[in-house]
C-alpha positions as CSV (number, residue, x, y, z in Angstrom):
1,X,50.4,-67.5,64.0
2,X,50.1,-71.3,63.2
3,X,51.8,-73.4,60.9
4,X,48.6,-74.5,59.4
5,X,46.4,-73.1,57.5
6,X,43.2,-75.6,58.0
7,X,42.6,-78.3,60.7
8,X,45.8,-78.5,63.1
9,X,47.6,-82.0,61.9
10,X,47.4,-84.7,64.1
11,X,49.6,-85.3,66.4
12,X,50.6,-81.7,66.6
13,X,54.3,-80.6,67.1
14,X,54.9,-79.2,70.2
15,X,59.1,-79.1,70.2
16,X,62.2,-80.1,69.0
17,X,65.8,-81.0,70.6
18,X,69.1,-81.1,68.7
19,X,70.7,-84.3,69.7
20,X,73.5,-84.0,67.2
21,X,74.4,-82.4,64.2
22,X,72.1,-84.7,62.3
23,X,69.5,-85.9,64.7
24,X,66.5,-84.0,66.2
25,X,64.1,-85.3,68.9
26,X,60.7,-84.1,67.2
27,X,57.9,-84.1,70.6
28,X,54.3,-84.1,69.6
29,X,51.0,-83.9,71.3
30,X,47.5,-85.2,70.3
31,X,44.9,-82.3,70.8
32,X,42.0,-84.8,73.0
33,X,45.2,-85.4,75.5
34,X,47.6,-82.6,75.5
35,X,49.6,-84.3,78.6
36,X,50.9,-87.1,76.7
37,X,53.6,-86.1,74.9
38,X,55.2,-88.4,72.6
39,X,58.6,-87.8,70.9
40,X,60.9,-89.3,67.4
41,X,64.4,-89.7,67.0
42,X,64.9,-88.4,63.1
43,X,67.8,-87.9,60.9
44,X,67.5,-84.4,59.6
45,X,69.2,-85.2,55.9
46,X,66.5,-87.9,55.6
47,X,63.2,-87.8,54.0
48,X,61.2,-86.1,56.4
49,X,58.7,-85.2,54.2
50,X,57.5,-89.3,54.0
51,X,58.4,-89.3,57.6
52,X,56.1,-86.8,59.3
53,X,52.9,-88.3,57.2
54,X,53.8,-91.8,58.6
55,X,54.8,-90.5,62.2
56,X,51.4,-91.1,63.9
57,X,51.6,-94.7,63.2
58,X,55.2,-95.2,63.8
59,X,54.7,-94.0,67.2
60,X,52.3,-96.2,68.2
61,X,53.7,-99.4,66.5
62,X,57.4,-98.4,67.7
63,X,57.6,-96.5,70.7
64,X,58.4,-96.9,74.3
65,X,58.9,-95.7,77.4
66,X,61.9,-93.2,77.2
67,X,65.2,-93.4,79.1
68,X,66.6,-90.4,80.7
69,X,64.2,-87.9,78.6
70,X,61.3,-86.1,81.5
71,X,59.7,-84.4,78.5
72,X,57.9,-87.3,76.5
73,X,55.8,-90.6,77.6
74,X,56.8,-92.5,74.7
75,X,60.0,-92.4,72.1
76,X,60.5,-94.0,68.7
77,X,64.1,-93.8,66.9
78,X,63.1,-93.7,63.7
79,X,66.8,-92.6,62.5
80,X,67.1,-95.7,60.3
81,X,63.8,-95.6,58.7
């Protein structure tokens, strides 16, 4: 079962950490590369809905390389936006 009902979104969730009671690491793949993994810092009481439709762009404008995290490539803390 998918969480779609059309064409899979792009980038496509792939996991989620709890960092702390109101931040999750969101990881996400793009379907033509599948190893790169890229991941965003988000405050779960935000507005997530605004978020996740800006989050492709985010990542590429914001991210870098992670520090101490062997699951994603790139990392954007997107907590304050």
């Amino acid at each position: 079962m998918c969480p779609w009902t059309e064409e899979q979104p792009e980038p496509r969730p792939r996991g989620f950490l709890q960092r702390a009671p109101d931040r999750l690491r969101l990881y996400l793949d793009r379907g033509e590369d599948p190893d790169v993994v890229a991941a965003a810092d988000v405050r779960t009481s935000g507005a997530l809905t605004a978020l996740l439709a800006a989050l492709p762009s985010l990542i590429e404008e914001t991210g870098g390389p992670p520090e101490g995290d062997p699951h994603c490539s790139r990392l954007a803390d997107l907590t304050s936006w």
